[in-house]
C-alpha positions as CSV (number, residue, x, y, z in Angstrom):
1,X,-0.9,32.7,43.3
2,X,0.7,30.0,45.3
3,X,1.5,30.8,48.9
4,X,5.2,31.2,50.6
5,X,4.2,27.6,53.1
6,X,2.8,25.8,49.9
7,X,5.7,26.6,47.9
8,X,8.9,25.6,50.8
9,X,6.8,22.6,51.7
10,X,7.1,21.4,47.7
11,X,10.5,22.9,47.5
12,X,11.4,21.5,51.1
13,X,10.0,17.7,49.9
14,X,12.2,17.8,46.7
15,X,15.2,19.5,48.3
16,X,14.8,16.5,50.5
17,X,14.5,13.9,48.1
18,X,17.2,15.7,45.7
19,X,19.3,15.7,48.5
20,X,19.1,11.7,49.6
21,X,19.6,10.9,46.2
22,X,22.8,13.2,45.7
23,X,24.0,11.8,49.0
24,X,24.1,8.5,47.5
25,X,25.7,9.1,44.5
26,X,28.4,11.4,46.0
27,X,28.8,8.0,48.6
28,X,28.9,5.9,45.0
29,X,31.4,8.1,43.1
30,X,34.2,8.3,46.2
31,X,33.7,4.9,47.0
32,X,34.6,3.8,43.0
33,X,36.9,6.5,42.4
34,X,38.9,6.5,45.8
35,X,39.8,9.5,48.1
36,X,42.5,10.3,45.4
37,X,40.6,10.7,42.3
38,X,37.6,11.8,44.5
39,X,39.9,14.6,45.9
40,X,41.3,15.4,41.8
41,X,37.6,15.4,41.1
42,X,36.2,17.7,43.7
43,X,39.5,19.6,42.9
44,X,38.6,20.4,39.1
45,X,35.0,21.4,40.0
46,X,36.1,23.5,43.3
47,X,38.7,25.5,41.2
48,X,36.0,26.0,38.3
49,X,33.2,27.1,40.4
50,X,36.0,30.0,41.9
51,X,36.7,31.2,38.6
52,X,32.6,31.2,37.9
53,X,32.0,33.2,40.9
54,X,35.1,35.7,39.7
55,X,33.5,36.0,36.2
56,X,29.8,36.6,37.5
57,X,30.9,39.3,39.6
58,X,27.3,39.2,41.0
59,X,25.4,39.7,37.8
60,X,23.5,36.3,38.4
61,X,22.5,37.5,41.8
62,X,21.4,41.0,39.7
63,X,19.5,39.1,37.1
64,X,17.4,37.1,39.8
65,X,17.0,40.5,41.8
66,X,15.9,42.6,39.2
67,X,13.4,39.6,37.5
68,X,12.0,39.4,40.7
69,X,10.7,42.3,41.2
70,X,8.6,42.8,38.4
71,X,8.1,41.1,34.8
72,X,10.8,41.6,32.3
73,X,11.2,42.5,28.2
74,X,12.3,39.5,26.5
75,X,15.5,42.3,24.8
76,X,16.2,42.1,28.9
77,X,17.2,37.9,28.9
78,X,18.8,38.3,25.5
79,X,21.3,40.8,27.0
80,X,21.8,38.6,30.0
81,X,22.3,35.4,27.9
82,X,24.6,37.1,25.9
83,X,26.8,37.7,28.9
84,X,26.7,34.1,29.8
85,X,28.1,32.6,26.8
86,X,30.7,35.4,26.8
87,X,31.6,34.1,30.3
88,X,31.9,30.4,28.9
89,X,33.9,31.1,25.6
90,X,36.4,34.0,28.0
91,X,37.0,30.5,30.3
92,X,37.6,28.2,27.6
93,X,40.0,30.7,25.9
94,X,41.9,31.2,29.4
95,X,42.3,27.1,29.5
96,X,43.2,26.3,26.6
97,X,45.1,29.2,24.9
98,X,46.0,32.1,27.1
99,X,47.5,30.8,29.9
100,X,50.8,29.0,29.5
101,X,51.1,25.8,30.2
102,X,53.4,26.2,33.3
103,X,50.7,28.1,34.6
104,X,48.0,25.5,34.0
105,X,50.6,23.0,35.4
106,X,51.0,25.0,38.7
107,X,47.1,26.0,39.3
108,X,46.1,22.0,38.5
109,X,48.8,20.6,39.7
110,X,49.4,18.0,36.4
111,X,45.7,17.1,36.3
112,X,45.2,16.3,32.2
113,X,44.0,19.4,30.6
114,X,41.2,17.5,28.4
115,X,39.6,16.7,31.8
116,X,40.1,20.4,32.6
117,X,38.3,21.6,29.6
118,X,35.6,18.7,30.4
119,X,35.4,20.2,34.3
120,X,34.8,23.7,32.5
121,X,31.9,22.9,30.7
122,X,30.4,20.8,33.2
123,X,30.3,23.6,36.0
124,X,29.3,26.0,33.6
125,X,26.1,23.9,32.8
126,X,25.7,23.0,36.2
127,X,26.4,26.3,37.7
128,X,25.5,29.2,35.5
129,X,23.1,27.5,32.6
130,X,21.3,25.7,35.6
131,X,20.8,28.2,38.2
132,X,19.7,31.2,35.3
133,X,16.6,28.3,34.3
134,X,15.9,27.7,38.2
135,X,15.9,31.3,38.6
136,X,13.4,32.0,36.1
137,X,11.3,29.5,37.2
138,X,11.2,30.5,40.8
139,X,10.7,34.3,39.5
140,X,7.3,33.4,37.9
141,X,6.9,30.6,40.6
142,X,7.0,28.0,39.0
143,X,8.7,26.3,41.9
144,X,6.9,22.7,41.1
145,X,8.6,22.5,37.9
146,X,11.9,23.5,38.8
147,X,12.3,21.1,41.8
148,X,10.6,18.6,39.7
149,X,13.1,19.2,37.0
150,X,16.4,18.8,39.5
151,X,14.9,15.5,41.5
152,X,14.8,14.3,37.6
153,X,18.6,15.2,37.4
154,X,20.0,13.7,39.9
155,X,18.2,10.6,39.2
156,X,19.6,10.1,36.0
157,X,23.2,10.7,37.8
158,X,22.1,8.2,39.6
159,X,21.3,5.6,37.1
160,X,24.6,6.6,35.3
161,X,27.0,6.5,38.2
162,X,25.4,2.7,39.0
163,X,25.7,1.6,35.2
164,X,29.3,2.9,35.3
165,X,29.7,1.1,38.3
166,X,28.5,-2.3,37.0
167,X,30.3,-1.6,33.7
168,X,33.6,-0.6,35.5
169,X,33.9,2.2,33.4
170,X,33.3,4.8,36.4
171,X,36.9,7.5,35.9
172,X,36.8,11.5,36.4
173,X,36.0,11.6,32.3
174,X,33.2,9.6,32.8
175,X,31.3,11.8,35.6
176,X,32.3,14.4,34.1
177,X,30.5,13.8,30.9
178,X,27.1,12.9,32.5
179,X,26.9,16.2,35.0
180,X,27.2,17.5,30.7
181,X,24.8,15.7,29.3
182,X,22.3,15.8,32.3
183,X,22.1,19.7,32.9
184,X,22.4,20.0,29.0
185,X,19.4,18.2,28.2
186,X,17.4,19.5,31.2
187,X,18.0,22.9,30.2
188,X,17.3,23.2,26.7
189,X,13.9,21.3,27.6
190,X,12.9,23.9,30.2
191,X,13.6,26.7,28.9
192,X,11.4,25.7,25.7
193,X,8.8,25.2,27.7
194,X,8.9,28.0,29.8
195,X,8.2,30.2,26.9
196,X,4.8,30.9,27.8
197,X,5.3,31.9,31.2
198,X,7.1,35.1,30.3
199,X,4.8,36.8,27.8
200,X,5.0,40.4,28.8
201,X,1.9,42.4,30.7
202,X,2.1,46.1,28.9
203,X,0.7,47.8,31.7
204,X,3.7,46.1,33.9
205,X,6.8,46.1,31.7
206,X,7.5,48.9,29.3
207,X,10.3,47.2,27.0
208,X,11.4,50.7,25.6
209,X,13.1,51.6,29.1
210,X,14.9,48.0,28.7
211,X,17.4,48.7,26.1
212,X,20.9,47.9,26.7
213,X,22.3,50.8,28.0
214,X,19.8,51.2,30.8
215,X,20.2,47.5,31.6
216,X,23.8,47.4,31.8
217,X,23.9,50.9,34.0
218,X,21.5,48.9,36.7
219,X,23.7,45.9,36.5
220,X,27.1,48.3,37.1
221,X,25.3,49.9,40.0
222,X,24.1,46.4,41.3
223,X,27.5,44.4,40.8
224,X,29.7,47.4,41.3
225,X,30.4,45.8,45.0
226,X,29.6,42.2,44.3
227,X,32.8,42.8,41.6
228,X,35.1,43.2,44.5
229,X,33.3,40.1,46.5
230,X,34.0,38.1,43.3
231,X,37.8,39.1,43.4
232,X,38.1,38.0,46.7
233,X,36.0,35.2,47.0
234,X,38.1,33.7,43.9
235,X,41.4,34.0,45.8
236,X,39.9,32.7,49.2
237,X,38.1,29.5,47.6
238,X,41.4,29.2,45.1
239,X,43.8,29.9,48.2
240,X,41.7,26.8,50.5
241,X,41.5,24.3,47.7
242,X,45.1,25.1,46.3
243,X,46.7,24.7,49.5
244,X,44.9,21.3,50.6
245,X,45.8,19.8,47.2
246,X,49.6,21.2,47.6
247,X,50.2,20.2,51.4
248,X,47.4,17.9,52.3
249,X,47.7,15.8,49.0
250,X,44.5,14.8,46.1
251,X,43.3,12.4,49.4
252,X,42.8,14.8,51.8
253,X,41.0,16.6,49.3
254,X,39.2,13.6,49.3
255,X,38.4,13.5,52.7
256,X,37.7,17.4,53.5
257,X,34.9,16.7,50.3
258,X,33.3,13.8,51.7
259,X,32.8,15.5,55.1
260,X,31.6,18.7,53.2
261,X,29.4,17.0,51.0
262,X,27.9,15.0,54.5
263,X,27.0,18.0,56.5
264,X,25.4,19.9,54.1
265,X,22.2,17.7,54.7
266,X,21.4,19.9,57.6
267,X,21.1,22.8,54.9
268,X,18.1,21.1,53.3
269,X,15.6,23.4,54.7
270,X,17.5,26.3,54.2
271,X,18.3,25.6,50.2
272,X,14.5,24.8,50.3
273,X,13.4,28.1,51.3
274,X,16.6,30.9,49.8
275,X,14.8,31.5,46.6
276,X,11.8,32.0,47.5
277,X,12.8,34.2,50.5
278,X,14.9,36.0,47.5
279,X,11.9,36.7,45.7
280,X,9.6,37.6,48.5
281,X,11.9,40.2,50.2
282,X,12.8,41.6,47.0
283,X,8.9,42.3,46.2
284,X,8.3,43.6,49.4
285,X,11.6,45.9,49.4
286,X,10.6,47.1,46.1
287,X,6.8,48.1,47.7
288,X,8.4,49.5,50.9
289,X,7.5,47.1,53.1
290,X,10.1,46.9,55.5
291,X,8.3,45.7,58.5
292,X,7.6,42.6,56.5
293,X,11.2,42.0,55.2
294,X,12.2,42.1,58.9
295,X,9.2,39.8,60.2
296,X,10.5,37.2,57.0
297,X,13.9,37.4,58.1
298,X,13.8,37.0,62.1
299,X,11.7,34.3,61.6
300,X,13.4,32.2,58.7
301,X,16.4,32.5,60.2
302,X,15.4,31.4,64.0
303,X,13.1,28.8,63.1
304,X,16.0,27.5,60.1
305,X,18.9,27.5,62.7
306,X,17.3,25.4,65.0
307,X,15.9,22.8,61.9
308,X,19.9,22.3,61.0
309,X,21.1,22.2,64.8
310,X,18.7,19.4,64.8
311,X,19.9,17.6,62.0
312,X,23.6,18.3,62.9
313,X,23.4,17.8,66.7
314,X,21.8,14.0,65.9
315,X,24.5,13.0,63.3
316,X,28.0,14.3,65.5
317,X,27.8,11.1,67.3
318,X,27.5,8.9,64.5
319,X,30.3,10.2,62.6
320,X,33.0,7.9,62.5
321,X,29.9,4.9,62.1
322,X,28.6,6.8,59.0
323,X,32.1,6.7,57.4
324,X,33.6,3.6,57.7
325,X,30.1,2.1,57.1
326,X,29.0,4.1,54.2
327,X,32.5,4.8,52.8
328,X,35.0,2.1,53.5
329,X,38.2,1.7,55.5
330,X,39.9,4.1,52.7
331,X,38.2,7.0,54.2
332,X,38.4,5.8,57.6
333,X,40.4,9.0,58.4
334,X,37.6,12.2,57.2
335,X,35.3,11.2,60.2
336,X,37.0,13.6,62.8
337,X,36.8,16.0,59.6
338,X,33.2,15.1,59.6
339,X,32.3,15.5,62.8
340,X,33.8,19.6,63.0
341,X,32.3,19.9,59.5
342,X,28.9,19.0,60.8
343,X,28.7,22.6,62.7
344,X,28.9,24.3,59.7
345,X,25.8,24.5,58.1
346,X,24.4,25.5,60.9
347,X,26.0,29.4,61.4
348,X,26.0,29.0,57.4
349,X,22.1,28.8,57.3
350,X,22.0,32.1,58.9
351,X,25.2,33.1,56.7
352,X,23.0,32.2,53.3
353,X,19.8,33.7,54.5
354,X,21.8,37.3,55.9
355,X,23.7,37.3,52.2
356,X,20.0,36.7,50.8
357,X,18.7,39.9,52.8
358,X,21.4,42.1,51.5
359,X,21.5,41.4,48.0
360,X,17.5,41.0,47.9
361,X,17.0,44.4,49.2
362,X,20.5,46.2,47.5
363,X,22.3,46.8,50.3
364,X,25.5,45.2,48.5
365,X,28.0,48.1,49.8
366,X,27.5,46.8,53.2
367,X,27.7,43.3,52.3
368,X,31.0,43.8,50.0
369,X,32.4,45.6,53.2
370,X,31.4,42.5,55.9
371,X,32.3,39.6,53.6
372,X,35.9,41.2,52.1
373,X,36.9,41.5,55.7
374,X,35.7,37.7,56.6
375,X,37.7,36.7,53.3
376,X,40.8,38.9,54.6
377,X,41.1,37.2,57.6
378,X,40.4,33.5,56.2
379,X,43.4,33.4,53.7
380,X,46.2,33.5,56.2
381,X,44.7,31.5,58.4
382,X,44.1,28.9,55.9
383,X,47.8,28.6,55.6
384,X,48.6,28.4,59.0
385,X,46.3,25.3,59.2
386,X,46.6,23.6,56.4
387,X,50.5,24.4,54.9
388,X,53.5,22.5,56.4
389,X,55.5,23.7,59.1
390,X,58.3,23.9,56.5
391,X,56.5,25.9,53.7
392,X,57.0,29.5,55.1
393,X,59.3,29.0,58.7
394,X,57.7,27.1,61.1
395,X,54.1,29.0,60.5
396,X,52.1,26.3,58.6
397,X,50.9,23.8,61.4
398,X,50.3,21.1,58.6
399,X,46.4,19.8,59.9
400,X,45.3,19.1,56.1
401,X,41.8,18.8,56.0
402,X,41.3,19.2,59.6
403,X,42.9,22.8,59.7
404,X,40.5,23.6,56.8
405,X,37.1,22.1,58.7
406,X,38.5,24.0,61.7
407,X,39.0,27.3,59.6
408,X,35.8,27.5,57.8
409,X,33.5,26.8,61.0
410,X,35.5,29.1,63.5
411,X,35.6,31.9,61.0
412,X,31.7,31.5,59.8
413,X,30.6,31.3,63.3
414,X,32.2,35.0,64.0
415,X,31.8,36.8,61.0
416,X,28.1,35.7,60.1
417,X,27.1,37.1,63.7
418,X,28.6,40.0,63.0
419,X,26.5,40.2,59.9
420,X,23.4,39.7,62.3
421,X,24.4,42.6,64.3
422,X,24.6,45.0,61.5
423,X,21.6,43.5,60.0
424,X,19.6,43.6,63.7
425,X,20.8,47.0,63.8
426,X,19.4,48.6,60.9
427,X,15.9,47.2,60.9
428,X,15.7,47.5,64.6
429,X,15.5,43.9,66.0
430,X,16.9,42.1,68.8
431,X,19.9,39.9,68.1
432,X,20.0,37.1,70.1
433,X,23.7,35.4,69.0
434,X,23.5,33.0,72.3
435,X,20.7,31.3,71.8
436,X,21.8,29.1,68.7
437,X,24.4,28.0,71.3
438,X,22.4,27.3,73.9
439,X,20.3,25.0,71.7
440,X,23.3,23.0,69.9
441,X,24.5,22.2,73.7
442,X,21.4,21.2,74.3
443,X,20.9,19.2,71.7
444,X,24.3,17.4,71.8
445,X,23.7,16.1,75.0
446,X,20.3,14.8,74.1
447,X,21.7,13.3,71.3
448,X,24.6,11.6,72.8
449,X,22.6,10.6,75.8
450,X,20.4,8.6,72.7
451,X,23.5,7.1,71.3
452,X,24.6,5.6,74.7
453,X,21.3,3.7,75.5
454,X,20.9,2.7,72.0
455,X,24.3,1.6,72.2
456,X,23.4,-0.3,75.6
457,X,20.7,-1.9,74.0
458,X,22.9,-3.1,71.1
459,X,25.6,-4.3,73.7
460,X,23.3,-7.2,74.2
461,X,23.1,-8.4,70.5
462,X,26.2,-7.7,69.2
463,X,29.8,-6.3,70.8
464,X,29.9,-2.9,69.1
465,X,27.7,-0.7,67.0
466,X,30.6,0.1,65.2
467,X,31.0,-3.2,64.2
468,X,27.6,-3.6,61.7
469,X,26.9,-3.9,58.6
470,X,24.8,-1.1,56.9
471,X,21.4,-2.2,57.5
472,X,22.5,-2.8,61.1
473,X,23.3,0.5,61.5
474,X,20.3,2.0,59.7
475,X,18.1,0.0,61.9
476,X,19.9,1.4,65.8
477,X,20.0,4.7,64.1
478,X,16.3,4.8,63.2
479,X,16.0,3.5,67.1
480,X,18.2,7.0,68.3
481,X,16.5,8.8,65.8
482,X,13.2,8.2,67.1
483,X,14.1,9.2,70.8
484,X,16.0,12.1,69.5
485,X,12.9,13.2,67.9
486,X,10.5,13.0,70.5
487,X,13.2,14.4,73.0
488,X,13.0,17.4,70.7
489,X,9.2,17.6,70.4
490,X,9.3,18.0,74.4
491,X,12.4,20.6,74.4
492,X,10.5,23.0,71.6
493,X,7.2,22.0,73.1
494,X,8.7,23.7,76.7
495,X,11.0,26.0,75.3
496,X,9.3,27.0,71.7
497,X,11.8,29.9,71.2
498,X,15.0,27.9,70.4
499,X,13.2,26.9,67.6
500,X,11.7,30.5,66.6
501,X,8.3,30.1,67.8
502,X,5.2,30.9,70.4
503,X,3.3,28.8,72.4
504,X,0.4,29.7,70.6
505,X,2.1,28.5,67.1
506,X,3.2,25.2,69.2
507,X,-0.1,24.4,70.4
508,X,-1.9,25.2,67.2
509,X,0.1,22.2,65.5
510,X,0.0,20.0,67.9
511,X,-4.2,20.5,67.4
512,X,-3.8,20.3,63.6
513,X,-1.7,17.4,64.0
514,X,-4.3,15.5,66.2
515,X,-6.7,16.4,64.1
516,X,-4.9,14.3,61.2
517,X,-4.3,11.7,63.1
518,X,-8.2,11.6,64.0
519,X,-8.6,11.2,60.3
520,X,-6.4,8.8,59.6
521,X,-7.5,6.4,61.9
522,X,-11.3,6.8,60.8
């Protein structure tokens, strides 16, 4: 059986890779499309994947729960896959014949409806088909072959996106179709050949308790309070995406997704590590181990805060550099957006790891309560930031993309430590809510004080950093980079904590480390 550290590192070095790669296709597609288009794009999958999460209701958080835990009856998946396609055939008939066309006029906002029907399909493959195969991978660990499988995807996006690129064929339609035809062929091929994987142990499954009635009572009492997150979620991601396309326009759309799609590279690690977390915590729930879940979960979540504080803390400075370089004078405006999205991820690493906990262990109740209340709040603040000052009185202050970036980082940042408290609470631990602060100001300051003597440095070759081309700016980067990294060797070295560790744990790597570099050098 593969261990926990074997299976993040593989899942951590194709997250990674995955990750690079989607970065420079998302860079590829806005920069061919244009902040409009790119805005009606990110649009028509935002609004998709809201009506996804409404229809799941948290059944796709069930089925990964319930297969993790112990081997399932194949009558189990067949009742689950039936639910799927009913989801995808219930959405098509809602687009196309029962809602009016006034309606679909006012929710789209005149976007073509063949491309709505397109953006249907393609965030159901890439949404539900695609997570249920990574899900039963991951719940018979097949984590190789899964991460394998979605470094493969976004490769061929890439090939696509460049041959539409040379072709001057790249449109919405065209994107659209390949996130199809990707997922779509990458499916069916998995889930042949994960056949095998799944033949049932008798002494661990007894299919006779799996018939449909029994399954669908554990999903009701599983989803019964992930329905009402579902409802709510819906209107909140529907109410955020609805009002910046409205107010803000198809560009600042544009903009707020370019800055969202930047900063989630300091969620790497975390996306590395949530389903495995998911499966260990749900096995060790199920066993009564609840020392365990607790030791999992204070040390994930310290040691993956600190990992995207890192991350985040290095790129702030570089923000309006990455964007005009990477992106173009046309987007010249997201870097502010950017630079206050690029706190996100980091509260939202210990947001994704406390929603993990919950629905891992089936404490939904609580988490329905905590996240309905989060969602209450968000939706009328979202139109005091983002509406005009003429759209309802003098409320709406009209900050577009801004007000949202502003929103969704203020609001995380409060409710997800309050999540930590309830969740520090009942397994008796310490919660420690300053000390992600303490290490963000911390590392701001080292990483600005990098920027200004690489930028002093630079002074003397050429006027501005600002100023270079891409490889220019790659190369003073790497230069920062690599005194931001030893800066923050010494800080956890000194201060192991911030990052979730001992001084035992510190020295230990720093021997294994010397030890490889012993190697290495014969």
């Amino acid at each position: 059986m593969s261990s926990i550290r074997k299976r993040f590192l593989i899942s951590a070095v194709a997250n990674a890779g995955r990750a690079a790669i989607s970065l420079a296709v998302g860079l590829l597609v806005a920069r061919g499309l244009g902040p409009a288009d790119y805005g009606n794009l990110a649009y028509l999958l935002g609004s998709f994947w809201a009506i996804r999460a409404l229809l799941d209701i948290g059944s796709s958080s069930a089925f990964y729960t319930f297969i993790a835990q112990r081997g399932r009856s194949f009558k189990y998946y067949a009742i689950y896959f039936a639910w799927l396609v009913f989801q995808f055939l219930f959405s098509l008939a809602l687009v196309v014949v029962l809602l009016p066309g006034t309606l679909v006029e006012q929710f789209w906002l005149g976007l073509d409806r063949d491309l709505i029907v397109l953006a249907l399909l393609a965030t159901f493959l890439q949404n539900q088909v695609w997570m249920t195969v990574v899900q039963m991978h991951e719940a018979v660990r097949k984590t190789v072959r899964i991460q394998v499988a979605g470094v493969l995807i976004i490769l061929s996006h890439l090939i696509l996106v460049c041959a539409m690129l040379l072709g001057d064929w790249l449109s919405l339609s065209a994107v659209l179709w390949a996130i199809v035809g990707e997922y779509f062929v990458m499916a069916v091929w998995l889930s042949m050949t994960l056949r095998g994987a799944y033949a049932i142990q008798p002494t661990t499954v007894n299919s006779s308790h799996e018939d449909w009635q029994s399954v669908l009572k554990a999903y009701v009492i599983y989803c019964r309070p992930m329905a009402v997150i579902a409802v709510f979620t819906f209107v909140y991601e529907m109410v955020d995406r609805w009002l910046l396309q409205r107010y803000g326009g198809a560009s600042q759309q544009g903009f707020y997704q370019v800055a969202a799609q930047l900063s989630t590279i300091s969620l790497l690690a975390a996306s590395s590590i949530l389903n495995i977390f998911w499966k260990e915590i749900a096995e060790a729930n199920e066993r009564g181990a609840h020392e365990r879940v607790a030791g999992m979960y204070q040390k994930t979540t310290q040691s993956l805060v600190f990992v995207a504080a890192f991350v985040a803390c290095f790129l702030v400075p570089w923000t309006e550099t990455l964007v005009d370089t990477l992106l173009g004078s046309a987007f010249h405006s997201a870097w502010p957006v950017l630079a206050v999205m690029l706190f996100y991820p980091i509260h939202q690493t210990v947001g994704q790891i406390n929603g993990t906990l919950f629905m891992a262990t089936g404490r939904n109740s609580v988490y329905m309560k905590l996240t309905v209340m989060g969602l209450l709040v968000s939706i009328p603040v979202s139109y005091a930031l983002i509406a005009s000052g003429t759209a309802w009185g003098e409320i709406g202050l009209g900050m577009g993309a801004m007000g949202l970036a502003v929103k969704i980082v203020g609001l995380n940042f409060i409710f997800v430590n309050i999540q930590s408290w309830v969740i520090s609470r009942h397994y008796g631990i310490s919660f420690e809510w300053s000390e992600p602060l303490v290490a963000i100001l911390i590392l701001l300051l080292i990483s600005f004080s990098c920027k200004f003597m690489v930028g002093q440095l630079h002074s003397h070759v050429q006027p501005t950093i600002e100023a270079s081309g891409l490889w220019s700016m790659l190369t003073w980067m790497g230069v920062a980079g690599v005194l931001y990294l030893a800066s923050g060797l010494a800080l956890v070295t000194q201060v192991p904590s911030l990052a979730g560790m001992q001084q035992n744990e510190v020295r230990r790597y720093w021997v294994k480390f010397g030890d490889f570099f012993r190697l290495s050098n014969g």
